[in-house]
VOPAGU-2260 file (C-alpha; in pm, 1 decimal, decimal comma):
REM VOPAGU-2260
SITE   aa  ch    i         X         Y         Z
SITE  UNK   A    0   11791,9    5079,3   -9342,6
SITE  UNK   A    1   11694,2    5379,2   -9105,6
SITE  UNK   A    2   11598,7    5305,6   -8766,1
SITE  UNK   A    3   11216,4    5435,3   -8818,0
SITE  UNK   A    4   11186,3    5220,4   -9156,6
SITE  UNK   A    5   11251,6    4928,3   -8930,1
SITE  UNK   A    6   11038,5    5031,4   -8661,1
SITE  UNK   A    7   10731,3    5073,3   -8933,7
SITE  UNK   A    8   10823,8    4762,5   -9100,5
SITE  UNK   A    9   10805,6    4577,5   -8784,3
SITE  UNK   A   10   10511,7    4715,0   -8672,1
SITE  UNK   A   11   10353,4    4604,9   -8995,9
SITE  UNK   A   12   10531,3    4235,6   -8937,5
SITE  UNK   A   13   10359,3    4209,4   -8629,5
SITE  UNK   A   14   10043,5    4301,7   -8723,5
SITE  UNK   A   15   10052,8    3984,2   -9015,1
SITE  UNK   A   16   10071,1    3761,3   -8696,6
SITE  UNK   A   17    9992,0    3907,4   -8388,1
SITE  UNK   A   18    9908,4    3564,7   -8166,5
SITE  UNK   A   19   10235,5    3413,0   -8297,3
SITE  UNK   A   20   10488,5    3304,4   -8068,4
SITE  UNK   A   21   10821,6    3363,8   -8080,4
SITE  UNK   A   22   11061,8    3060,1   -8120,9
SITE  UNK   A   23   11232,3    2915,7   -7804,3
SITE  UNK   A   24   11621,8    2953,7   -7800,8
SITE  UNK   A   25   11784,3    2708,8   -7937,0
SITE  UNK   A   26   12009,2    2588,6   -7664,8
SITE  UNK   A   27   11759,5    2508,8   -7438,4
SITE  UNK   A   28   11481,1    2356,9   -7718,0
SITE  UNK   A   29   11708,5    2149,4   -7951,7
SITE  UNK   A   30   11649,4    1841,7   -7840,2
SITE  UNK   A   31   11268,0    1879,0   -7874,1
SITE  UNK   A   32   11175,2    2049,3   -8155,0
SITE  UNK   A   33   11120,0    1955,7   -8473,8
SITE  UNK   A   34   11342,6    2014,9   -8793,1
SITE  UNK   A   35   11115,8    2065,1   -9158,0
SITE  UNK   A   36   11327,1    1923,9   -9468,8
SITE  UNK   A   37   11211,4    2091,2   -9753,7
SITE  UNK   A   38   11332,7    1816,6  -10040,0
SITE  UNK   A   39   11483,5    2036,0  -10359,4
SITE  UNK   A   40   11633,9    1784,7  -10502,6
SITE  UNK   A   41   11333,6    1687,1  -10809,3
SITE  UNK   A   42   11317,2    2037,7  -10875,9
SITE  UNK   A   43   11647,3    2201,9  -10797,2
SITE  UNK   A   44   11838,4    1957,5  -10811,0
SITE  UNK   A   45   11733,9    1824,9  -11171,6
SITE  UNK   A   46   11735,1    2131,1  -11352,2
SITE  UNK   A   47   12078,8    2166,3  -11419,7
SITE  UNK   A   48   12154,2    1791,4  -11510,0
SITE  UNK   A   49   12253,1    1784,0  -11902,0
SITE  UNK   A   50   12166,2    1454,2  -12028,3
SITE  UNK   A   51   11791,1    1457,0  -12045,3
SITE  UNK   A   52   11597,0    1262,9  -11735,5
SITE  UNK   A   53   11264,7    1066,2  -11844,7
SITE  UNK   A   54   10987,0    1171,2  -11655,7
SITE  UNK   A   55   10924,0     796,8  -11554,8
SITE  UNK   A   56   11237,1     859,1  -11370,6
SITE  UNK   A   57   11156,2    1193,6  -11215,5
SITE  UNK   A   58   10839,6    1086,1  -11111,4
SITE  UNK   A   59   10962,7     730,1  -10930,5
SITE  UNK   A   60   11253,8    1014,7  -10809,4
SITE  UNK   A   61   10935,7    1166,6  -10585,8
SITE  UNK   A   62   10721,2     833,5  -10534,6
SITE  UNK   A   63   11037,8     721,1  -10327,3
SITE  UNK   A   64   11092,8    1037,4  -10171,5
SITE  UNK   A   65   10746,9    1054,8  -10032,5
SITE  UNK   A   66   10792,3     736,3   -9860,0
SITE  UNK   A   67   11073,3     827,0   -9631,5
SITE  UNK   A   68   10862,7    1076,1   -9421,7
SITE  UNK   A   69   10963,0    1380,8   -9569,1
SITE  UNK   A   70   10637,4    1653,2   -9560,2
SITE  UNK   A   71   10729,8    1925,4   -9843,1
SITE  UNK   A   72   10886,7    1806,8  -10173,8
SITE  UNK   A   73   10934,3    2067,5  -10430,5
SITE  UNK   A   74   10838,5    1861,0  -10736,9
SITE  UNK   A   75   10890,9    2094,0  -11045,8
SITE  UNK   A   76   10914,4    2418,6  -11251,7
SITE  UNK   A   77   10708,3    2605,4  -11474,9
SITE  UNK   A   78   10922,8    2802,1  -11684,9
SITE  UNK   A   79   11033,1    2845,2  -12017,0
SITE  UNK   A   80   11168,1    2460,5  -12193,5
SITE  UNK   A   81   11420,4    2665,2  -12366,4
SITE  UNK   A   82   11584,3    2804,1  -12089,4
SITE  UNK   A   83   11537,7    2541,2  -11839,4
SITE  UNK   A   84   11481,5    2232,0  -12068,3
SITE  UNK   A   85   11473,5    1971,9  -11819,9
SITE  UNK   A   86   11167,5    2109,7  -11634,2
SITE  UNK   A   87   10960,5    2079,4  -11978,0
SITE  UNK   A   88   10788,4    1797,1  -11840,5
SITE  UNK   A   89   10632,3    1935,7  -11539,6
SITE  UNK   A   90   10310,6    2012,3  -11647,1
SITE  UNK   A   91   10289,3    1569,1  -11678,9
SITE  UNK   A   92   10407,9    1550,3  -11317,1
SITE  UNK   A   93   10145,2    1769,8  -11141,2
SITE  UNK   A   94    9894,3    1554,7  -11336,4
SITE  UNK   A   95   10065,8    1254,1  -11159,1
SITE  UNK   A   96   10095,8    1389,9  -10862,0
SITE  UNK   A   97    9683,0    1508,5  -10856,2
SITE  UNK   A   98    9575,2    1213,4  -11040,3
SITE  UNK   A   99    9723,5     979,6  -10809,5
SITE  UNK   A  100    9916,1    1085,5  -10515,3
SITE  UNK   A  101   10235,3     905,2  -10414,7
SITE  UNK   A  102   10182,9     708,5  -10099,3
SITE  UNK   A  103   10306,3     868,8   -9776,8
SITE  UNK   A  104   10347,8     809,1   -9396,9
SITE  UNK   A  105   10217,0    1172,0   -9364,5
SITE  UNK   A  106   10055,6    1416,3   -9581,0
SITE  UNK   A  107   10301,8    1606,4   -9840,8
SITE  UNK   A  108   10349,8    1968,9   -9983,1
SITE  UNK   A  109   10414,6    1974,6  -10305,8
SITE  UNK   A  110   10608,2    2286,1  -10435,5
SITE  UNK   A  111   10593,2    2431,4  -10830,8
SITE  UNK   A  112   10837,7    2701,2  -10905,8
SITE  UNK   A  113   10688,6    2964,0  -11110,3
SITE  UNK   A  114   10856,9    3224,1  -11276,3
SITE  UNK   A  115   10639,8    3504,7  -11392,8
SITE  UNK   A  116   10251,4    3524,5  -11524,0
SITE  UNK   A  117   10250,9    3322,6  -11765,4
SITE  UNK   A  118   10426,7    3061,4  -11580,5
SITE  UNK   A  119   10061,2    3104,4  -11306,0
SITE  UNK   A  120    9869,5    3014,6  -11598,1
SITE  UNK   A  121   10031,5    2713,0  -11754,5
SITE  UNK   A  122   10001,1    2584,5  -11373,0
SITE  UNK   A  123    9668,3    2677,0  -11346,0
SITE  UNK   A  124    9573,4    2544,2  -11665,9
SITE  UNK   A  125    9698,9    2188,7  -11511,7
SITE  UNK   A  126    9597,6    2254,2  -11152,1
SITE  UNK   A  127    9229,6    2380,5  -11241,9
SITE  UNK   A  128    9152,8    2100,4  -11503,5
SITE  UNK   A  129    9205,7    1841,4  -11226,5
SITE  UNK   A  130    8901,1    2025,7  -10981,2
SITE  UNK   A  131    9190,3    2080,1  -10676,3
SITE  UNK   A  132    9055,7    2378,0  -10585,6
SITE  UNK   A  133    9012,0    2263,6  -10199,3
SITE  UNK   A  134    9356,6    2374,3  -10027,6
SITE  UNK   A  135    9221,0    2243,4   -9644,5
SITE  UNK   A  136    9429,2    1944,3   -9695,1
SITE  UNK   A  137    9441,4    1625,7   -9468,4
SITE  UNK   A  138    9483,9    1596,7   -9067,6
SITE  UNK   A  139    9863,4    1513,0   -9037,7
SITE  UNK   A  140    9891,8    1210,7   -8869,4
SITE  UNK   A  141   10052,4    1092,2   -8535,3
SITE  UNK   A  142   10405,5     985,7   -8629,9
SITE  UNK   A  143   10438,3     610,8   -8640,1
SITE  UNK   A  144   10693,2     451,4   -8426,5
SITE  UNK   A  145   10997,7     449,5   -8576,5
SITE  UNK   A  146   11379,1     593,7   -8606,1
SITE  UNK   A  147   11353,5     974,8   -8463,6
SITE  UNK   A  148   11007,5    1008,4   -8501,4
SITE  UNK   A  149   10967,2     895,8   -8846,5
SITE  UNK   A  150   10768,3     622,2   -8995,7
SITE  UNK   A  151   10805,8     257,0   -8929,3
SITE  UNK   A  152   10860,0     153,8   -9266,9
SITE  UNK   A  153   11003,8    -146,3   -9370,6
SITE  UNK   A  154   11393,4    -105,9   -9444,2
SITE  UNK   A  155   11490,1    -446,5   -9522,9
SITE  UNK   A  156   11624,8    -543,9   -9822,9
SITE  UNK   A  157   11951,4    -707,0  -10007,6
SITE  UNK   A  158   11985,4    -432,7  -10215,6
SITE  UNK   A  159   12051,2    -128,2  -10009,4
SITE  UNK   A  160   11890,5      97,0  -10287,6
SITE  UNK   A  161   11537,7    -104,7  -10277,8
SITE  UNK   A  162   11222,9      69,6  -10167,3
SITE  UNK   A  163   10981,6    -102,8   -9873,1
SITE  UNK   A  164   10738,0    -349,4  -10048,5
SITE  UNK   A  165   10400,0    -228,8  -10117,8
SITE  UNK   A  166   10264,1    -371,1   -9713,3
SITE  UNK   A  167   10448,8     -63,1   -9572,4
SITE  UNK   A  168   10290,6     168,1   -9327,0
SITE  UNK   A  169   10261,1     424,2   -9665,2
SITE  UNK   A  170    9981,2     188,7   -9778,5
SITE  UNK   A  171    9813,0     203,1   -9505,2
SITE  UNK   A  172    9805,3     541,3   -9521,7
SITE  UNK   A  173    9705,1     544,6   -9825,8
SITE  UNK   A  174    9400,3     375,0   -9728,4
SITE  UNK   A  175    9328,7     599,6   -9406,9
SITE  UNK   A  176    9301,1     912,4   -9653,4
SITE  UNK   A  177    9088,6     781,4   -9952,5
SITE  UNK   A  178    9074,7     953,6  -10228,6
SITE  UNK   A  179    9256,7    1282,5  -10023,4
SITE  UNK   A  180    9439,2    1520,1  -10269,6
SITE  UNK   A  181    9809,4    1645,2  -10207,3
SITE  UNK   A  182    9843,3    2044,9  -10060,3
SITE  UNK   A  183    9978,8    2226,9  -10327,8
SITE  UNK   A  184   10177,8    2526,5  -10315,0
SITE  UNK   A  185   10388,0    2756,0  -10581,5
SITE  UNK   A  186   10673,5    2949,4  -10542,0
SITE  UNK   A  187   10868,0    3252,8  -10668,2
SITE  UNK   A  188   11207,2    3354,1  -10690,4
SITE  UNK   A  189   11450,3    3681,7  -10734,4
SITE  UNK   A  190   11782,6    3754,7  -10605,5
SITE  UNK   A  191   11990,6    3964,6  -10344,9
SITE  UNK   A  192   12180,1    4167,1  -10638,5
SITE  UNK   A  193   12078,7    4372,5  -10959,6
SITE  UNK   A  194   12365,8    4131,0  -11159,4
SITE  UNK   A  195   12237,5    3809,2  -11078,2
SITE  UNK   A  196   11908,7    3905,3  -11136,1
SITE  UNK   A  197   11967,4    4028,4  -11470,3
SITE  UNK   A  198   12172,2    3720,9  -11598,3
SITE  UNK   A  199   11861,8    3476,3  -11384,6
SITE  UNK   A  200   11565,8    3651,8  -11520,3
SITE  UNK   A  201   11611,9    3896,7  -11746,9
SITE  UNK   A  202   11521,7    4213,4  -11528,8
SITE  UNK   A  203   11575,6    4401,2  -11254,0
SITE  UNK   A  204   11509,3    4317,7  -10878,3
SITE  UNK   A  205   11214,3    4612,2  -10830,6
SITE  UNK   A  206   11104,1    4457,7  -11191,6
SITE  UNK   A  207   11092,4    4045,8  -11035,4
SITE  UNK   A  208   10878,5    4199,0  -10751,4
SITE  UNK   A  209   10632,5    4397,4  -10989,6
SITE  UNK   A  210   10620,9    4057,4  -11196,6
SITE  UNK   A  211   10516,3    3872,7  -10867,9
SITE  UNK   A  212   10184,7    4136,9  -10766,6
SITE  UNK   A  213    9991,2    3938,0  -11007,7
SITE  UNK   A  214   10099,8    3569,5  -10886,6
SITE  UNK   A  215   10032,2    3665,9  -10575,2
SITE  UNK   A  216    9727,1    3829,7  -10609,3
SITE  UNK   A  217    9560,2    3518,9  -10812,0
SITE  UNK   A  218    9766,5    3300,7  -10527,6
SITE  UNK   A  219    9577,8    3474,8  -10290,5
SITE  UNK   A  220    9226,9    3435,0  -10449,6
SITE  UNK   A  221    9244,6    3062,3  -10505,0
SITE  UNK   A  222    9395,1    3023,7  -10135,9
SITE  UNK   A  223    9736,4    2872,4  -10260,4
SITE  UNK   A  224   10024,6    2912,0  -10064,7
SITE  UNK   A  225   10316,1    3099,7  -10253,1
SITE  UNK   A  226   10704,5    3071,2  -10122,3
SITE  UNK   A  227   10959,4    3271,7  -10222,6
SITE  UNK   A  228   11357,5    3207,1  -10306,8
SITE  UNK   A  229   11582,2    3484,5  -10232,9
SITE  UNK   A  230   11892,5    3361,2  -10430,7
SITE  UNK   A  231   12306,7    3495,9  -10357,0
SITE  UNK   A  232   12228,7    3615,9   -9992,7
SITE  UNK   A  233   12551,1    3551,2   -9911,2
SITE  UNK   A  234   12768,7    3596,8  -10196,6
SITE  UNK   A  235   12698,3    3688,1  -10579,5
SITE  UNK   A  236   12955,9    3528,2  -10841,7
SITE  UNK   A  237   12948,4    3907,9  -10961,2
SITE  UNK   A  238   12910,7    4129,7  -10720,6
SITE  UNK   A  239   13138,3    3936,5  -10456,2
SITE  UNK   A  240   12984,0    4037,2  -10086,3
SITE  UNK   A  241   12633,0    4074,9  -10033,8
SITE  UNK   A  242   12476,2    4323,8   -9751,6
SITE  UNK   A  243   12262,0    4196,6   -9561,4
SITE  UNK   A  244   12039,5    4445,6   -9514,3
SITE  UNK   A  245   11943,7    4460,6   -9917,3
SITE  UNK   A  246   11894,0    4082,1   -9854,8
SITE  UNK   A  247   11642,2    4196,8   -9534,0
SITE  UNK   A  248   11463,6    4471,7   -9732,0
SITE  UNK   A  249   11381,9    4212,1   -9991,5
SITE  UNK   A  250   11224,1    3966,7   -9731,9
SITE  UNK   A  251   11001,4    4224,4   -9528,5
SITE  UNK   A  252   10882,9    4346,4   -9937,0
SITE  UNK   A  253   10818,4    3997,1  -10027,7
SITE  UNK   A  254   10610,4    3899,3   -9684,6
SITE  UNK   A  255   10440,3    4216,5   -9717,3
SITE  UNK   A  256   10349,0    4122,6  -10067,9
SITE  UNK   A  257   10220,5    3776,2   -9933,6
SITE  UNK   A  258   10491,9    3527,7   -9915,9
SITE  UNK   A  259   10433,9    3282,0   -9625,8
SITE  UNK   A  260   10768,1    3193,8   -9621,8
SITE  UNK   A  261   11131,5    3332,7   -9790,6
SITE  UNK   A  262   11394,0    3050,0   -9850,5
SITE  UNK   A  263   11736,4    3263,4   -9824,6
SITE  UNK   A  264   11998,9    3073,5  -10059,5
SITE  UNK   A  265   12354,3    3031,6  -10046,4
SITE  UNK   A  266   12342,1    2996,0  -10398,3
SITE  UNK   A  267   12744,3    3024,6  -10472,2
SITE  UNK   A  268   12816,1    2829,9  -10145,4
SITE  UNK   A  269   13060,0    3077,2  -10006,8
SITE  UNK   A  270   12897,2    3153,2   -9717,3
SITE  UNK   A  271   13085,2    3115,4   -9383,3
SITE  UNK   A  272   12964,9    3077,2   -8984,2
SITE  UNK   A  273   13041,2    3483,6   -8946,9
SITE  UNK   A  274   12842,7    3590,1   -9257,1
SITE  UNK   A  275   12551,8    3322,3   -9184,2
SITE  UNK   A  276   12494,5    3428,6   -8815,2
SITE  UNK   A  277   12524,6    3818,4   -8914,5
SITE  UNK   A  278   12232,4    3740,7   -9204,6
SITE  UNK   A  279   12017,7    3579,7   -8956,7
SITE  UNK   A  280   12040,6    3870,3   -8688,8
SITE  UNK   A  281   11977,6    4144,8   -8965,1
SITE  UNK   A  282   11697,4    3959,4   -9079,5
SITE  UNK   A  283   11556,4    3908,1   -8708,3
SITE  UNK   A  284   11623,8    4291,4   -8612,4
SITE  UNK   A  285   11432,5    4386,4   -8981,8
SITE  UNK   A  286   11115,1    4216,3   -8801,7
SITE  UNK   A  287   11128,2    3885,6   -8981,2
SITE  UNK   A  288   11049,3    3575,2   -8758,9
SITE  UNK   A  289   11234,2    3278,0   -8759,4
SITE  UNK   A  290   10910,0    3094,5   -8825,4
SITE  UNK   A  291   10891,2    3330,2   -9174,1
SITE  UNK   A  292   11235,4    3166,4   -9325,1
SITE  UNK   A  293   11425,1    2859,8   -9429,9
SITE  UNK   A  294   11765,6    2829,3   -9499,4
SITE  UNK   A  295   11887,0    2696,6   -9862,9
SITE  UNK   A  296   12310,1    2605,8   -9869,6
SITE  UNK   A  297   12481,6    2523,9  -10131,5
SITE  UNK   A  298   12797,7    2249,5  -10022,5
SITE  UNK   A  299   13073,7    2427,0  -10230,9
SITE  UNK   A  300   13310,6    2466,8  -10011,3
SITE  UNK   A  301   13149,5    2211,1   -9768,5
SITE  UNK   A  302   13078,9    2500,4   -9532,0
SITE  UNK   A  303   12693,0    2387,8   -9555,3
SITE  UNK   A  304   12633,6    2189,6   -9245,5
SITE  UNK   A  305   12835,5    2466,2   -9076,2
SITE  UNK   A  306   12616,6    2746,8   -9194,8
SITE  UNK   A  307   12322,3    2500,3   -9083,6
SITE  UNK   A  308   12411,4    2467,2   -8754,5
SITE  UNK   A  309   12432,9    2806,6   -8697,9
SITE  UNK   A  310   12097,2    2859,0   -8808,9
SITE  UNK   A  311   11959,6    2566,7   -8619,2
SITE  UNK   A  312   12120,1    2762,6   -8305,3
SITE  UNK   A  313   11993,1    3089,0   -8439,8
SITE  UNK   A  314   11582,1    2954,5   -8444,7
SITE  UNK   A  315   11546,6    2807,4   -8804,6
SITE  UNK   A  316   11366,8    2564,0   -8804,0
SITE  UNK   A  317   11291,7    2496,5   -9186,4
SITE  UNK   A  318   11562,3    2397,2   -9397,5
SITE  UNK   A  319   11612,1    2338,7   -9798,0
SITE  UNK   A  320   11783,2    1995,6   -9931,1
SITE  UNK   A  321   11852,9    1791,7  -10203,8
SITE  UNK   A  322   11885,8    1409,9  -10213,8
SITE  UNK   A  323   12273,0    1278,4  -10287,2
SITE  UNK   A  324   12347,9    1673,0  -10284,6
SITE  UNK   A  325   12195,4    1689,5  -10652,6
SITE  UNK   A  326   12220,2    2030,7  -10812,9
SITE  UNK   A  327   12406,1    2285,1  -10897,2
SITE  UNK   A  328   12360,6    2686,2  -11066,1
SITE  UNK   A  329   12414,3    2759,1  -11410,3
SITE  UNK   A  330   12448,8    3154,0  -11363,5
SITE  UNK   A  331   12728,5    3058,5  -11042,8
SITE  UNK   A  332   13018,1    2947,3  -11213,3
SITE  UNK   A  333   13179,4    2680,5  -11005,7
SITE  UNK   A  334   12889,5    2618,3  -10783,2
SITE  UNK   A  335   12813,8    2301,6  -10648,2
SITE  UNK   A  336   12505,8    2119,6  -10538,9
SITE  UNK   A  337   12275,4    2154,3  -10263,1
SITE  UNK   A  338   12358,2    2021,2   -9947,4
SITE  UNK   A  339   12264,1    1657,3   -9914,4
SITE  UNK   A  340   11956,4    1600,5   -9779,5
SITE  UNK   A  341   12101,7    1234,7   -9587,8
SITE  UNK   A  342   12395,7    1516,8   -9446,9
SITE  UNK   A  343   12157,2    1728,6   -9285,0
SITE  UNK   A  344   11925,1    1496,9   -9154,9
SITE  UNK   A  345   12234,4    1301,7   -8985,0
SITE  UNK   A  346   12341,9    1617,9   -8833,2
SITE  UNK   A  347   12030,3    1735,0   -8700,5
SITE  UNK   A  348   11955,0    1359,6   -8577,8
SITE  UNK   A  349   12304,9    1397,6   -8433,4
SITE  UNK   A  350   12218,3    1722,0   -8257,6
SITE  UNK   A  351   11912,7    1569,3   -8090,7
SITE  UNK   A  352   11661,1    1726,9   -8315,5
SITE  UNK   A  353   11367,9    1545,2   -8533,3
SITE  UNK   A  354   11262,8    1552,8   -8876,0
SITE  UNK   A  355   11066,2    1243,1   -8896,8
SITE  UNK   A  356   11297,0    1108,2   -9235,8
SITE  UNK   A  357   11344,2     745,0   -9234,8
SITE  UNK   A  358   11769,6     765,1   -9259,6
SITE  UNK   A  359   11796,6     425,5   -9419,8
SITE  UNK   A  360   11510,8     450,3   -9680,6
SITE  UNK   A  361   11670,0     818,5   -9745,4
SITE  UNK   A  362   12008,8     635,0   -9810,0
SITE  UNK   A  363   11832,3     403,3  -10078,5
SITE  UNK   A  364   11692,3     737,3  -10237,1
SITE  UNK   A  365   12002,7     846,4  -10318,6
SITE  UNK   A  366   12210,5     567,8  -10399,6
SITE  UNK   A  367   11950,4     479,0  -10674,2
SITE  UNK   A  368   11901,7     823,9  -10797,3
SITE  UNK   A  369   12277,8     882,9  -10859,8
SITE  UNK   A  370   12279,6     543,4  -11048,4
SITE  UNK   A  371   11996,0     662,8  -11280,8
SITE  UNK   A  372   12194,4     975,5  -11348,3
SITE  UNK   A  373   12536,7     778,9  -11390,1
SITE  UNK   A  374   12706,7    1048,3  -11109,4
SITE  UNK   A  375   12834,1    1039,1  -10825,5
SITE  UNK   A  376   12635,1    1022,7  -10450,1
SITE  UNK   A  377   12762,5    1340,2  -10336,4
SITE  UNK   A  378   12623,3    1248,2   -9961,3
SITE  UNK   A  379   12889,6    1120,3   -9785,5
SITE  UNK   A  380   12626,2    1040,6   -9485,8
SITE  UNK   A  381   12428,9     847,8   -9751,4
SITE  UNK   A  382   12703,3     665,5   -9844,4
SITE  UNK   A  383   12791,0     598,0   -9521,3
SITE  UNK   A  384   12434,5     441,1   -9401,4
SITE  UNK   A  385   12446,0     223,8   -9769,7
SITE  UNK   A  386   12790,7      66,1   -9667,7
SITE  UNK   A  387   12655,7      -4,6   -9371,2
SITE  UNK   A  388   12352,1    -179,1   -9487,2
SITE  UNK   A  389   12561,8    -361,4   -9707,5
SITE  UNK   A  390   12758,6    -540,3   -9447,7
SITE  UNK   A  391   12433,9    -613,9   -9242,6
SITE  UNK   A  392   12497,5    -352,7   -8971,9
């Protein structure tokens, strides 16, 4: 990238947000500031599962979710049933979710992956029916007392995987916000290399970007938030290495197009401390702010919390996760799941920062998830906090 197309891009950066300011280092505002989970694991981490899921399942899977004080939950996909056949039942979730919001400590994002055009309208034709054309959303409330600034909910139980009885501080939530509707928001993805991209969608990465002008051009006329997923930006199962200035070139095209935010994804897990911290600084020296990204990891070769860290010290504040560490990537041959959404909440809880998640009723998530799938809790900080429940401690 020449040294005048980053000057021009940045310009044009700073112009989408000229009163923002920029993000306190991290050494000196740790301990204060406040960590965003963005929960995958419905979504992400249920799509690559093999044994089909009932959606009575998937939708208790986000009911219990929204109780432990997480804010965004990406709840489901709209793409093809023949290529991602577990997400078939999405369209029935939204309706859920619209017709009769889970209960919540706070007020929740919920996240629809889209795929191309005709992936906007099956949405639409779901989202429009139900009259939630209002995107303002709901006052977030003050956080309850509680465990790091998280909701005091009740976390009492002989069986460490039970949810808080109906009494809990969500119901009275519940009540405080009527007949409130959930914020809604949709998101897009494409990929750091022309090989991945091919074998993920079917087309080429200038092609996925032409494909997104219309989403986010209706986005933008019905005021609905779009993300977008920026997969193998730091490794491709095909193309090994990835630079990370194609990886910066596709974030400054994709806010200039209208994303508010780009999720960068570890998809293959082989990123490392080096590689992380040398993304984040060509991303920050391309003109994108800290407060336009999130971080997605993959655990594969359990370098996740690692690669975290360094982003937490880097600025990021906004971080992808998936409950037990569900997931996985069928176009990444050996890759794992997301990092575990009880992992990185311990750690940042550990490091003195807040994400307002309720550890223990996160625990329960898990454990009772990875029983309804018959695998394994792949959270061994989840595991950890279950044992520990079990013995009364």
């Amino acid at each position: 990238m020449s040294s005048k197309f980053v000057c021009l891009r940045s310009a044009r950066l700073a112009a989408r947000h000229p009163l923002r300011r920029p993000f306190a280092s991290a050494a000196s505002s740790r301990a204060t500031d406040h960590v965003r989970i963005v929960e995958v694991g419905p979504r992400d981490g249920l799509q690559n599962e093999k044994k089909s899921i009932p959606v009575a399942t998937k939708i208790e899977l986000i009911e219990r979710l929204a109780q432990t004080g997480l804010q965004t939950i990406e709840a489901g996909s709209f793409v093809a049933p023949k290529w991602v056949p577990q997400m078939a039942s999405s369209a029935e979730i939204l309706e859920h979710v619209l017709d009769t919001p889970p209960r919540s400590p706070r007020p929740i994002t919920y996240q629809w992956l889209l795929p191309n055009a005709r992936g906007l309208d099956n949405f639409l034709s779901t989202w429009q029916s139900r009259n939630t054309l209002g995107q303002d959303g709901y006052p977030t409330p003050p956080p309850s007392p509680g465990t790091d600034g998280g909701p005091a909910l009740n976390t009492s139980s002989q069986d460490p995987n039970a949810m808080p009885s109906a009494s809990s501080g969500a119901e009275a939530m519940d009540k405080e916000r009527g007949s409130s509707k959930p914020n809604i928001e949709i998101s897009i993805f494409t990929a750091a290399t022309e090989t991945f991209t091919q074998k993920n969608t079917n087309c080429s990465i200038a092609e996925s970007l032409q494909r997104f002008e219309p989403i986010m051009a209706r986005a933008k006329e019905l005021d609905i938030p779009v993300r977008a997923y920026v997969s193998v930006a730091l490794g491709c199962p095909f193309e090994g290495n990835v630079d990370p200035h194609k990886v910066a070139r596709l974030a400054v095209s994709l806010l200039e197009m209208g994303a508010e935010e780009i999720s960068i994804g570890d998809t293959t897990g082989t990123g490392t401390a080096p590689k992380t911290a040398e993304l984040l600084k060509t991303l920050s020296a391309a003109g994108v702010e800290n407060s336009d990204l999130a971080m997605h990891f993959h655990d594969t070769y359990g370098q996740a919390l690692v690669n975290a860290v360094v982003a937490l010290e880097h600025g990021i504040r906004t971080f992808d996760a998936a409950v037990a560490g569900l997931g996985g990537c069928p176009y990444s041959p050996g890759a794992t799941g997301n990092v575990a959404t009880e992992d990185l909440v311990h750690c940042f809880h550990s490091l003195g920062a807040r994400t307002g998640v309720d550890m223990e009723m996160l625990a329960r998530v898990g454990g009772w998830i990875s029983e309804e799938l018959g695998r394994e809790n792949e959270s061994r900080a989840g595991k950890a906090v279950l044992a520990q429940m079990r013995k009364g401690l």
